[in-house]
VEXLO-98635 format. One record per residue (C-alpha): x negated, y negated, z negated. Coordinates in nm, 4 decimals. Each point is the difference from the previous one (the first is absolute). Layout:
+----------+----------+----------+
:       c1 :       c2 :       c3 :
+----------+----------+----------+
:        X :        Y :        Z :
...
+----------+----------+----------+
***
This chain:
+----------+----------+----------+
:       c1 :       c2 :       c3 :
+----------+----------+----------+
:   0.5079 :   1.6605 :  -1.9334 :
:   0.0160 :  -0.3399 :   0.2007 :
:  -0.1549 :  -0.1795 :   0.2616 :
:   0.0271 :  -0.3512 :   0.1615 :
:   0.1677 :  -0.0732 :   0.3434 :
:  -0.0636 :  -0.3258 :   0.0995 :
:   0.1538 :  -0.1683 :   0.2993 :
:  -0.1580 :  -0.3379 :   0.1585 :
:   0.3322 :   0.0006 :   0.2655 :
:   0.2535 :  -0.1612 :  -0.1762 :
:   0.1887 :  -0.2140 :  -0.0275 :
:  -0.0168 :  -0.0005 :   0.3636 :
:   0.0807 :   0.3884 :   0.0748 :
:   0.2649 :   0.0615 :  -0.2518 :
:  -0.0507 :   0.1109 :  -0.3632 :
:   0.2504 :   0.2816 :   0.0740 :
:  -0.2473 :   0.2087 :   0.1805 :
:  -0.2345 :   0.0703 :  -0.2276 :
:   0.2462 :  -0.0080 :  -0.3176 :
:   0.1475 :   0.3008 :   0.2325 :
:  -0.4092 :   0.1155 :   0.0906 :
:  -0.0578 :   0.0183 :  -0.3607 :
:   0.2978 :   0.1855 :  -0.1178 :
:  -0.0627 :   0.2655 :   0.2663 :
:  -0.3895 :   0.0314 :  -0.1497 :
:   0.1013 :   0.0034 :  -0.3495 :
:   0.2568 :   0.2958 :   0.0906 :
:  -0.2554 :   0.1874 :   0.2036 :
:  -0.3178 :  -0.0221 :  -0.1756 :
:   0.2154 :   0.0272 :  -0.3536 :
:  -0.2166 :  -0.3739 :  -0.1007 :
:   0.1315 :  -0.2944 :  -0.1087 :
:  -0.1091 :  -0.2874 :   0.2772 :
:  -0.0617 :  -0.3638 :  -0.1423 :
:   0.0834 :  -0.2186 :   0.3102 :
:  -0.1308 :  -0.3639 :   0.0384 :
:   0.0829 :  -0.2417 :   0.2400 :
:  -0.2746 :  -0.1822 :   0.0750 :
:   0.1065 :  -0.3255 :   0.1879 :
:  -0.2577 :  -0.2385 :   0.0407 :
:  -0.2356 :   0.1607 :   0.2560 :
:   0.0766 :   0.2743 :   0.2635 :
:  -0.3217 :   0.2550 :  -0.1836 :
:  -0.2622 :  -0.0237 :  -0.1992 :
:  -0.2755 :  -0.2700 :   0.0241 :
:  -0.2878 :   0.0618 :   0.2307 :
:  -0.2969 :   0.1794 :  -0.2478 :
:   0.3153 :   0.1361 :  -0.2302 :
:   0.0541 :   0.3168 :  -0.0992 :
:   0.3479 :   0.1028 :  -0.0678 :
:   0.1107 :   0.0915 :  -0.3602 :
:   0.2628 :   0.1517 :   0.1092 :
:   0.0507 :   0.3217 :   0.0414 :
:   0.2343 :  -0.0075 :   0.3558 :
:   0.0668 :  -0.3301 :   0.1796 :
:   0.1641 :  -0.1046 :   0.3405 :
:  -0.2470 :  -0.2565 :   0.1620 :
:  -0.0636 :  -0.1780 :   0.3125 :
:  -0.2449 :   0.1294 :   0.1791 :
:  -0.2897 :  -0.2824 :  -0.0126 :
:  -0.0599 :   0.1419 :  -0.3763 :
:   0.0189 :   0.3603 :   0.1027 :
:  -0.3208 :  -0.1104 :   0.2397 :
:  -0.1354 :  -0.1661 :  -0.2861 :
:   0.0176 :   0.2602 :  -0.2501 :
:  -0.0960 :   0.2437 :   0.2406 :
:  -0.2956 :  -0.1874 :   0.0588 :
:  -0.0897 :  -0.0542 :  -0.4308 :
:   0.1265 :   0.2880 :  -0.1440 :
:   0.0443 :   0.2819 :   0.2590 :
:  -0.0547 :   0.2436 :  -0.2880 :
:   0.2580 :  -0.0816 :  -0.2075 :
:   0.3193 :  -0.0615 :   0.2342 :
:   0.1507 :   0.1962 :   0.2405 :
:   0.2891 :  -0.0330 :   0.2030 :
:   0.2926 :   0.1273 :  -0.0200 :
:   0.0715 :   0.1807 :   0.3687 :
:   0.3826 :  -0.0965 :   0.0325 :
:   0.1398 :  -0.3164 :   0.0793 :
:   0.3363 :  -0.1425 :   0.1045 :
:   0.2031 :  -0.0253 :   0.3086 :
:   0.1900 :  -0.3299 :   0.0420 :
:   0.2666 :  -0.0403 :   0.2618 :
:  -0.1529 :  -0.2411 :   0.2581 :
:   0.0461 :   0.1500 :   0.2871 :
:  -0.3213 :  -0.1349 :   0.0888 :
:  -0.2133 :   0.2146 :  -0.2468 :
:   0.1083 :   0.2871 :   0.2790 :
:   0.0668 :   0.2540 :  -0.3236 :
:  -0.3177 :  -0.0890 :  -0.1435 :
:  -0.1506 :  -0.1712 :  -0.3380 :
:  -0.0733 :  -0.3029 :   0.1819 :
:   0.1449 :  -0.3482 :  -0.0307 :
:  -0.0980 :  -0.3599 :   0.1235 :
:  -0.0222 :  -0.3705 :  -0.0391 :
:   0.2733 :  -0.1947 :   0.0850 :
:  -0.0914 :  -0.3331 :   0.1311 :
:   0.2902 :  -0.2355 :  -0.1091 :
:   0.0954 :  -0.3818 :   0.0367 :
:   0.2505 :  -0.2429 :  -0.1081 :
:   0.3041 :   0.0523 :   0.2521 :
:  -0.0189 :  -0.3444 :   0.1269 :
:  -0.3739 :   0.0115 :   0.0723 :
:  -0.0394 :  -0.0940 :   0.3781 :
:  -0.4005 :  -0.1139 :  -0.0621 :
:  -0.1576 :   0.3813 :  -0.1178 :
:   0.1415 :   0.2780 :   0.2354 :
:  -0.3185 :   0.2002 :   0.0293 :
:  -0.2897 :   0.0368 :  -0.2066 :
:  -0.1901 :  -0.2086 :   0.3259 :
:   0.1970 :  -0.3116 :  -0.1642 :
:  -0.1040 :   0.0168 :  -0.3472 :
:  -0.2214 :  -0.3735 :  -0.1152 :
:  -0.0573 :  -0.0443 :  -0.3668 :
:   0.3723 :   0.1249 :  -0.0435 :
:   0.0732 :   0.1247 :  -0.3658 :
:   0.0107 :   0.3642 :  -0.0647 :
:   0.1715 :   0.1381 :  -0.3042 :
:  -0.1522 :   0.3333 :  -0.0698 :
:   0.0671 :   0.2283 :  -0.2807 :
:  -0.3512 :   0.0681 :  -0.2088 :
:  -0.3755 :   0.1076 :   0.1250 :
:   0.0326 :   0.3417 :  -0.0520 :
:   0.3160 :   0.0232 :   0.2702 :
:  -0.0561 :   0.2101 :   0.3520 :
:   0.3033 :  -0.1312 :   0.1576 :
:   0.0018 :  -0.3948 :  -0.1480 :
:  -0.3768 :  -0.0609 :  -0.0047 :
:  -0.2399 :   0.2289 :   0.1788 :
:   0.1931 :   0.0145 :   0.2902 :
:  -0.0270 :  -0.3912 :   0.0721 :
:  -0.3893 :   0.0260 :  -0.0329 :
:  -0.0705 :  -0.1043 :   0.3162 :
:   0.2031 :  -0.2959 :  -0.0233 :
:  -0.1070 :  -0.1483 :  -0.2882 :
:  -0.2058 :  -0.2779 :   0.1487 :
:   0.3073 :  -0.1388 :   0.1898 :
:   0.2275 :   0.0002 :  -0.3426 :
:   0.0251 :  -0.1560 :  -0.3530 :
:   0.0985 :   0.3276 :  -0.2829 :
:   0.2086 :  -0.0572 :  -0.2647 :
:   0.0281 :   0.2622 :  -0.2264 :
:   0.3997 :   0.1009 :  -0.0712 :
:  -0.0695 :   0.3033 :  -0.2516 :
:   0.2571 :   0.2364 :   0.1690 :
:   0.1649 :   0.0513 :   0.3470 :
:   0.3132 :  -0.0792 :  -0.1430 :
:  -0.1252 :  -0.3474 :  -0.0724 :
:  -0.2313 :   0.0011 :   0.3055 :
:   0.3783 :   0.0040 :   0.2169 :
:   0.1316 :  -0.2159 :  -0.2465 :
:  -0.2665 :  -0.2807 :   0.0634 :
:   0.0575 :   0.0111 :   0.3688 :
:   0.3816 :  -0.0228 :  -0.0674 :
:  -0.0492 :  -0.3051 :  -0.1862 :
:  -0.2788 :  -0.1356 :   0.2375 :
:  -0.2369 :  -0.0076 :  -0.2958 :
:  -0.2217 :   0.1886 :   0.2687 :
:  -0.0099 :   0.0456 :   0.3988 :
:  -0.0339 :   0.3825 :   0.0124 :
:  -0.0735 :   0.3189 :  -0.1705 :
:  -0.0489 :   0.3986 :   0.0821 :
:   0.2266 :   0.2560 :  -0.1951 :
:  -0.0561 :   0.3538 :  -0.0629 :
:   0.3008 :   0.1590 :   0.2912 :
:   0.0950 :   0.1789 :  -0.3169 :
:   0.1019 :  -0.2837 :  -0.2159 :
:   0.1875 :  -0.1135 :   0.2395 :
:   0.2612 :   0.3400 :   0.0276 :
:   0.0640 :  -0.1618 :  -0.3269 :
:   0.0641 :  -0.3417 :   0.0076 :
:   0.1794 :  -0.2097 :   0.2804 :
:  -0.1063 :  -0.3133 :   0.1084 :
:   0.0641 :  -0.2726 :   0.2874 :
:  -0.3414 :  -0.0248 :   0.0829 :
:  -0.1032 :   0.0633 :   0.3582 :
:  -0.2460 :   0.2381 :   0.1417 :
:  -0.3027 :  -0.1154 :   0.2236 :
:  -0.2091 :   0.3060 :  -0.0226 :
:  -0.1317 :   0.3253 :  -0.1656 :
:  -0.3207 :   0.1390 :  -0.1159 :
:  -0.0844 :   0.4388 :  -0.0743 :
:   0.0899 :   0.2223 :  -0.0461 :
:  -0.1582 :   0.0252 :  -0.3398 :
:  -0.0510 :   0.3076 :  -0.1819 :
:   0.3037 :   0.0053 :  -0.2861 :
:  -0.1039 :  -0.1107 :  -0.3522 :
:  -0.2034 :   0.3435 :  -0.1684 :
:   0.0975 :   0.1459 :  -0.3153 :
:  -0.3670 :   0.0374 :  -0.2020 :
:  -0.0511 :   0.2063 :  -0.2742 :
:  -0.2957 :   0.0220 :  -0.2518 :
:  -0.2224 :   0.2801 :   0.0390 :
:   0.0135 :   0.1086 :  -0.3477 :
:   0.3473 :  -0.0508 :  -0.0544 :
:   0.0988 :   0.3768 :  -0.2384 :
:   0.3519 :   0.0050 :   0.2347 :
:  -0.1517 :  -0.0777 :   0.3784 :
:   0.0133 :   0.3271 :   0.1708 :
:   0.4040 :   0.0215 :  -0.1536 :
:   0.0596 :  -0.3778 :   0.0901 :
:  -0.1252 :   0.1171 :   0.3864 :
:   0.2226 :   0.3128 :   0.0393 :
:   0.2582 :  -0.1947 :  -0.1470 :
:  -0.0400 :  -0.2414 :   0.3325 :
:  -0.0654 :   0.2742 :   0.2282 :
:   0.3309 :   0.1247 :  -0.0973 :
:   0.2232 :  -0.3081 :  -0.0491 :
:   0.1410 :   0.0240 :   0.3700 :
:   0.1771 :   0.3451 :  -0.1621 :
:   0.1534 :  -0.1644 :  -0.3021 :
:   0.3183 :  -0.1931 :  -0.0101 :
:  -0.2153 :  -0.3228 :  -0.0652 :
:  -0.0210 :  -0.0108 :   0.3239 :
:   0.3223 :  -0.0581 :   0.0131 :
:  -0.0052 :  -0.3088 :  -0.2160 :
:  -0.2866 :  -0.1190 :   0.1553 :
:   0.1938 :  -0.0471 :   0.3372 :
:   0.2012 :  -0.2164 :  -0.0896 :
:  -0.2570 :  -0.2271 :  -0.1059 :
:  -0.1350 :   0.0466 :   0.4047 :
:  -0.2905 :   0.2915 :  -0.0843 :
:   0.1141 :   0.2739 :   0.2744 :
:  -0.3044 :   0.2222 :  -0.1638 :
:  -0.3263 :   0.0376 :  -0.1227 :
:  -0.3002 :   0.1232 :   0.2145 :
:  -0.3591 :   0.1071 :   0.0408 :
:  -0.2605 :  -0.2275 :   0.0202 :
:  -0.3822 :  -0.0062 :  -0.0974 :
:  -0.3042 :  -0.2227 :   0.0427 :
:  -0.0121 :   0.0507 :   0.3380 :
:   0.3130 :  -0.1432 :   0.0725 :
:  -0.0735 :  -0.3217 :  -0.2103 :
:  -0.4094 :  -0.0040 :   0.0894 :
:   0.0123 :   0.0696 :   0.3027 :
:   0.3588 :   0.0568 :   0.2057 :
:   0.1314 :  -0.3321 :  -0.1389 :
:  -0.2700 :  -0.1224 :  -0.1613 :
:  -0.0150 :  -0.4132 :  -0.0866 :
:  -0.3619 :   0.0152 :  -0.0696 :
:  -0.0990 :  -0.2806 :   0.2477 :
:   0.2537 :  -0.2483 :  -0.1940 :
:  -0.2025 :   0.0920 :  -0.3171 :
:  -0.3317 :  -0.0909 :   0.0976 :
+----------+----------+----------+
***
């Protein structure tokens, strides 16, 4: 009695989360939860279906498997509440435009001229999607993470990059901030359709805001889980028009 939670997140949202995510479903739905850290690519590949039985994703490859296999995933209606004060007690976070602090040449996106952006991988809302319309006025390099993304501009290896608002409750930097895109709908929780545990693994969610994970997930800037459907990522906040 298993199944596989996969998380495409880290290492840029802590590990801790969904060591403590896992824990809570193994307790609940009396399973034992195999948890992989995927860290090369924020979701599966466009065209892929996902093994797994559970995975946090951006959303880019929620659209995509929505789109291939809308038979065989569904999503899980819960998601997390960072605090940003900016989400307004919602699932939503955003793209934080950032440059090196002693940049005086980019201090809007209006400036950008074959400047070097570092973003994290092609499957990323917040690092790649969200600089679609700017692509023709930049040269990408690819940095394989956030982390390395702020890293890059630290170093000057690259101009400027776009972090997920929720990495960055996580990791301090000197950078400075020129600008902002979302909100974004928060990254969904999909699970298989014929996963044996799915309808325990989704009362386990609806009910984690009563359990003293919670708690534990607090301190690690989650205020709560809540509600959300395909109507709040297809149509209320939906990023189709940076997809096609």
């Amino acid at each position: 009695m298993s199944i596989v939670f996969k998380t495409y997140l880290t290492p840029s949202i802590p590990r801790e989360i969904f060591i403590i995510l896992a824990e809570y479903l193994e307790e609940q739905c009396n399973i034992k939860v195999n948890l992989i850290f995927e860290t090369t690519s924020s979701g599966p590949k466009k065209g892929a279906m996902i093994e797994e039985d559970l995975a946090f994703m951006c959303t880019p490859p929620y659209y995509w498997l929505k789109e291939s296999f809308t038979n065989n995933i569904e999503l899980v209606p819960y998601a997390p509440v960072f605090e940003d004060s900016r989400n307004k007690n919602l699932p939503l976070y955003f793209s934080d435009i950032l440059v090196h602090s002693d940049n005086q040449e980019i201090k809007s996106l209006n400036d950008l001229n074959q400047h070097v952006w570092a973003y994290n991988d092609t499957e990323s809302l917040s690092g790649y999607f969200c600089i679609k319309n700017q692509m023709s006025n930049l040269k990408l390099i690819c940095s394989g993470s956030h982390l390395n993304s702020i890293q890059m501009v630290q170093n000057k290896q690259a101009d400027i990059t776009c972090i997920d608002s929720n990495v960055l409750l996580y990791n301090k930097h000197d950078l400075k901030h020129i600008g902002t895109f979302g909100p974004h709908p928060v990254q969904p929780c999909i699970i298989r359709s014929d996963c044996k545990y799915k309808n325990e693994i989704i009362e386990a969610f609806k009910n984690i805001n009563e359990s003293n994970v919670i708690l534990k997930l607090n301190e690690l800037k989650i205020s709560e889980f809540k509600k959300v459907d395909d109507d709040f990522y297809f149509n209320k906040y939906s990023i189709d028009n940076l997809l096609t």
